[in-house]
C-alpha positions in Angstrom: 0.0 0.0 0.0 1.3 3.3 -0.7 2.0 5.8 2.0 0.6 9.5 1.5 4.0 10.8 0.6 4.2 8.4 -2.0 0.8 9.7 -3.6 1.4 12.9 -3.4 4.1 13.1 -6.0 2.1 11.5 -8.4 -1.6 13.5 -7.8 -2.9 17.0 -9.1 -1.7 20.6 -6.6 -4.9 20.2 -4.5 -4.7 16.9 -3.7 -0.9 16.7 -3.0 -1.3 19.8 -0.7 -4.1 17.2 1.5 -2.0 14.4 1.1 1.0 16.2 2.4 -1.0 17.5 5.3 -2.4 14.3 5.7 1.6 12.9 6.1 2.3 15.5 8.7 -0.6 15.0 11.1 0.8 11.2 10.8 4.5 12.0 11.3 3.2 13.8 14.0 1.4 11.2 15.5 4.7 9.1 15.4 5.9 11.7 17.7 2.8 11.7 20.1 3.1 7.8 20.5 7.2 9.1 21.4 6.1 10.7 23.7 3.0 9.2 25.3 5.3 5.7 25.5 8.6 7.0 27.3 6.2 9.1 29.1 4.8 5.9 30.3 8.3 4.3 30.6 9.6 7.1 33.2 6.0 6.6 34.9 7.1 3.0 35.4 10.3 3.5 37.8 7.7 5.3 39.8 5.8 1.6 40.2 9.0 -0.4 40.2 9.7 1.6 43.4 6.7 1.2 45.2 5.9 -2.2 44.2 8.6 -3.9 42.3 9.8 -5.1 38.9 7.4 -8.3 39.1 4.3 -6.1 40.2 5.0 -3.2 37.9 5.2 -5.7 34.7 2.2 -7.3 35.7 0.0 -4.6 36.2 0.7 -2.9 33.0 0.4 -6.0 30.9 -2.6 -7.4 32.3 -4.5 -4.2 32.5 -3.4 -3.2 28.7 -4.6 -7.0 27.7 -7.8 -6.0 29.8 -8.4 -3.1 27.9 -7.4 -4.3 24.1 -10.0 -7.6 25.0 -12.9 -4.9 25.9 -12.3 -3.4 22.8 -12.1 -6.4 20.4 -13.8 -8.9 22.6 -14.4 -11.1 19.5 -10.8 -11.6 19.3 -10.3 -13.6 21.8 -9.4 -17.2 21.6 -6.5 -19.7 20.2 -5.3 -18.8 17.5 -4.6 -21.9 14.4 -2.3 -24.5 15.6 0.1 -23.6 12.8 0.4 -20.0 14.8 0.3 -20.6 18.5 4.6 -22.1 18.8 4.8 -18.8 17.1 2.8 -16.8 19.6 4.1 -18.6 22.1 7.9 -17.5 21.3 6.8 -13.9 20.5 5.7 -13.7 23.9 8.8 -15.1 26.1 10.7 -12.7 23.8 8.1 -9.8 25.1 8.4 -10.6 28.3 12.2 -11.1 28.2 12.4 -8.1 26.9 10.4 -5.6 29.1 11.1 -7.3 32.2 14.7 -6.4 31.1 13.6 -3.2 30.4 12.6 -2.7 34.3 15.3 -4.1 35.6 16.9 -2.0 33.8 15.5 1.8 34.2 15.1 1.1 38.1 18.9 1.3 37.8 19.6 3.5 35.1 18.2 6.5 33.6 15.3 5.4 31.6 17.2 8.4 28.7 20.2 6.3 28.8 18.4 2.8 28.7 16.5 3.7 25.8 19.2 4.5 23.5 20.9 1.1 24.3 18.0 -0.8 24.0 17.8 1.2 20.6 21.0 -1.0 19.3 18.6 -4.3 19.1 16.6 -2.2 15.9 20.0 -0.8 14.7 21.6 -4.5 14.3 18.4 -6.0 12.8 18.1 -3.1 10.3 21.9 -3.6 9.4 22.6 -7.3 9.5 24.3 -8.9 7.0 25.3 -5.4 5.2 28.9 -5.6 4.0 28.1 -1.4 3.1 30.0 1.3 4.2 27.7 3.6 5.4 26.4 0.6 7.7 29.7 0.0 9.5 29.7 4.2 10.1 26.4 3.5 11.7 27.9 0.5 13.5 30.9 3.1 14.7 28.7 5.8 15.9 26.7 3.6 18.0 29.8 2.0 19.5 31.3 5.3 20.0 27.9 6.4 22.0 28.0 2.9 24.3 31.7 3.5 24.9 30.8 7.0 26.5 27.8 5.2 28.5 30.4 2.6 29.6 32.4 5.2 30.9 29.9 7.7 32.5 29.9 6.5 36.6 27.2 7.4 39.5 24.0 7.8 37.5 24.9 4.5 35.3 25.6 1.3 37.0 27.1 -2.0 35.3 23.8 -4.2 35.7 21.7 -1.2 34.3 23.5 -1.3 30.9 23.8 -5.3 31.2 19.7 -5.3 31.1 19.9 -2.6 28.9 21.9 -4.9 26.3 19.4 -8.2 27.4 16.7 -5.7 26.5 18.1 -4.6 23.0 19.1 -8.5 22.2 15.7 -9.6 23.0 14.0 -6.5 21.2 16.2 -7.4 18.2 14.5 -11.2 18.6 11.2 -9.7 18.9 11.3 -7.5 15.9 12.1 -11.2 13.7 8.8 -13.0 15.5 6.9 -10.1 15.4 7.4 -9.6 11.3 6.7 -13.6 10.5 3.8 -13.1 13.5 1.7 -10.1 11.7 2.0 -11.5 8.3 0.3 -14.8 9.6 -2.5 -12.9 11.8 -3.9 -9.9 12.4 -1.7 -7.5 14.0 -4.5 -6.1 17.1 -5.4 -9.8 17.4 -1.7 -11.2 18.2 -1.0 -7.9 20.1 -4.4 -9.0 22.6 -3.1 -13.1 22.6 0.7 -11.9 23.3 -0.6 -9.4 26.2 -3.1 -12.2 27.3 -1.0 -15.1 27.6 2.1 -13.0 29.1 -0.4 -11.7 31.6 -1.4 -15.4 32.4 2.8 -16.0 32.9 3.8 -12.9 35.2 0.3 -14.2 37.8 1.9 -17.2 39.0 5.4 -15.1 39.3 3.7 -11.8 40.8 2.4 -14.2 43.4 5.6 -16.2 44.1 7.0 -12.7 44.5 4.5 -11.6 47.3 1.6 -9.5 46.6 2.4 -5.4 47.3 -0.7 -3.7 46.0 -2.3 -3.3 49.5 -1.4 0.4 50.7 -0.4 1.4 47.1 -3.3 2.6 45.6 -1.1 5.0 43.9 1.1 2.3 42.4 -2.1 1.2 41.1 -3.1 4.0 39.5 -0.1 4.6 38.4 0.3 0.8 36.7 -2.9 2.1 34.8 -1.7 5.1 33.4 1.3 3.2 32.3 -0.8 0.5 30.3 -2.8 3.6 28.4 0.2 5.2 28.4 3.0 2.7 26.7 0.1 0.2 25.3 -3.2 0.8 24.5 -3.4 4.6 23.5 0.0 4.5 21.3 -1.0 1.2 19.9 -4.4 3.3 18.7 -2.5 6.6 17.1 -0.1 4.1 15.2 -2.6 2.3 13.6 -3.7 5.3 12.3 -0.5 6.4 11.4 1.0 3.9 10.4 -0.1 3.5 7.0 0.2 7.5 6.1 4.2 8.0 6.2 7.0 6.0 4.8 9.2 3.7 6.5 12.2 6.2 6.2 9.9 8.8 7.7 8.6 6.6 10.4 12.4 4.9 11.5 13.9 8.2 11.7 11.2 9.7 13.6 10.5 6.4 16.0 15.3 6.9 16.3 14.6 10.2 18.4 12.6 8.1 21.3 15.8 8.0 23.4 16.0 11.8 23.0 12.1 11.6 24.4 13.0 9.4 27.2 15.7 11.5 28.5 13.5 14.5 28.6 10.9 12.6 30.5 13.2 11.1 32.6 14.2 14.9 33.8 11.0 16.4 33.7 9.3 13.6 36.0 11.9 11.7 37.6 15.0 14.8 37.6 17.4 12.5 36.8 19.7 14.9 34.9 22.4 13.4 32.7 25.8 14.7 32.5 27.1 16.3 29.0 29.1 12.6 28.3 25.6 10.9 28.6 24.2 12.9 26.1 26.3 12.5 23.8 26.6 8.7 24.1 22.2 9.2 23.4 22.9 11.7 20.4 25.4 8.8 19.0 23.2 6.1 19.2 20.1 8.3 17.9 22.2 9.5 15.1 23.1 5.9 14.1 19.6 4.6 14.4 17.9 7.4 12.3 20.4 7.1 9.7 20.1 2.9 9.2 16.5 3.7 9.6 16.7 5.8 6.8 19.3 4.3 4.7 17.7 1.2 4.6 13.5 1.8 4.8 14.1 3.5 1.8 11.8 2.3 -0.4 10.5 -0.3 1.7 7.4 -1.2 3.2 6.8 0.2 6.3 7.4 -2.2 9.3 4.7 -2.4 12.0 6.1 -1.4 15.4 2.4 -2.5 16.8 3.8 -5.0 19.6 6.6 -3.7 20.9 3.9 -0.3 22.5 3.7 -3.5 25.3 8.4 -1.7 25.1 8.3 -0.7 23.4 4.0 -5.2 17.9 5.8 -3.2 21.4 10.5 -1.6 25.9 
């Protein structure tokens, strides 16, 4: 299907002037989702620290499942057996992932954690690329987690180790997801993938001890995280999605870290020092410009899940 941008080069003056305002309400909803998810993310050290890493997962997938189900009840239910080994592994590689995620920002700056979970995109888009311009990306993103690896006080070593688990498992997550949407639709695997790693995190949330008495703010606070980094974004990038080219879309989804750090200062005041930004402006750089080099032309690649962390970190 073509994107807006792409009709508008090819329609008459009036309707290329619609289209192309059409494209930048939709770029501009690519930045909304930005900013709604790490909004969401920066939210979530807030539960972490009242209730845990366990709790905090828990509640935002299960109430984002909750509220997906209400809205597509119909849904629900297994999907072919052909599908459900896939499901199944596309949802150990969510939950890998965003439980790394947490472990990760309640010991690092979400800014910071972002931009290396970031890399797991970066290596997918460049894989197997023997071109130049992709080892300069390759460069610039090592030169930004060489600064992080340096930085001390406000970064600790298991941080960026679940920052890297996050951006393997993110990287592992992109490959399901793709084989995932092509076989099903994408709101109906986003629902089972929420639903059945709801039904995992129970028994561990359990294990773990129940913390929500006392902490109806946590609660609340879960919620608002589930709209927030879920069900909301998932909505604007549906509608989005579909108006603005991939190249648009990667380069524009690359300046999340940026988002995160902002969000991470404005709620959280964790302030990074002028090294740490830089090491974010390196890996940003690098992931805009794979992102762009290589959607060029491409169709654009759904990002759906990975709102549950990012067809969601």
């Amino acid at each position: 299907m073509e994107s807006n941008e792409d009709l508008a080069t090819t329609s008459p003056p009036k309707t290329r002037a619609a289209l192309r305002r059409g494209s930048a309400t939709a770029a501009s909803l690519v930045v909304v989702v930005g900013l709604l998810m790490q909004g969401g993310s920066a939210l979530a050290v807030m539960v972490i620290d009242s209730v845990g890493v366990a709790q905090a997962l828990w509640l935002r997938t299960a109430l984002a499942a909750i509220v997906l189900a209400a809205v597509r009840p119909r849904m629900l239910g297994l999907p072919a057996r052909g599908n459900r080994l896939l499901l199944l592994a596309l949802t150990a590689s969510l939950l890998a992932m965003n439980f790394s995620f947490y472990e990760a920002i309640s010991r690092a700056p979400v800014g910071i954690v972002v931009a290396v979970e970031f890399l797991g995109p970066l290596a997918v888009a460049i894989a197997g690329s023997r071109r130049l311009v992709d080892f300069m990306w390759v460069v610039l993103a090592g030169a930004g987690v060489f600064l992080l690896a340096r930085t001390s006080g406000s970064v600790t070593a298991w941080g960026l180790v679940f920052a890297f688990v996050a951006a393997s498992c993110w990287a592992s997550f992109i490959l399901l997801a793709k084989r995932a949407v092509s076989r099903m639709e994408p709101f109906r695997v986003t629902m089972l993938m929420l639903g059945g790693a709801a039904v995992v995190l129970t028994p561990v949330m359990l294990a773990t001890g129940v913390k929500f008495a006392g902490h109806g703010k946590a609660i609340l606070l879960g919620f608002a995280v589930a709209m927030l980094s879920s069900a909301i974004p998932y909505f604007l990038e549906l509608v989005a999605i579909q108006r603005v080219r991939a190249a648009t879309y990667g380069v524009l989804l690359s300046i999340e870290p940026a988002i995160a750090a902002f969000w991470g200062f404005i709620i959280l005041s964790q302030a990074l020092s002028l090294r740490e930004m830089l090491a974010i402006a390196a890996i940003v750089v690098a992931a805009a410009g794979a992102s762009w080099v290589h959607a060029q032309g491409a169709p654009l690649p759904a990002r759906t899940s990975r709102n549950e962390g990012n067809l969601m970190g």
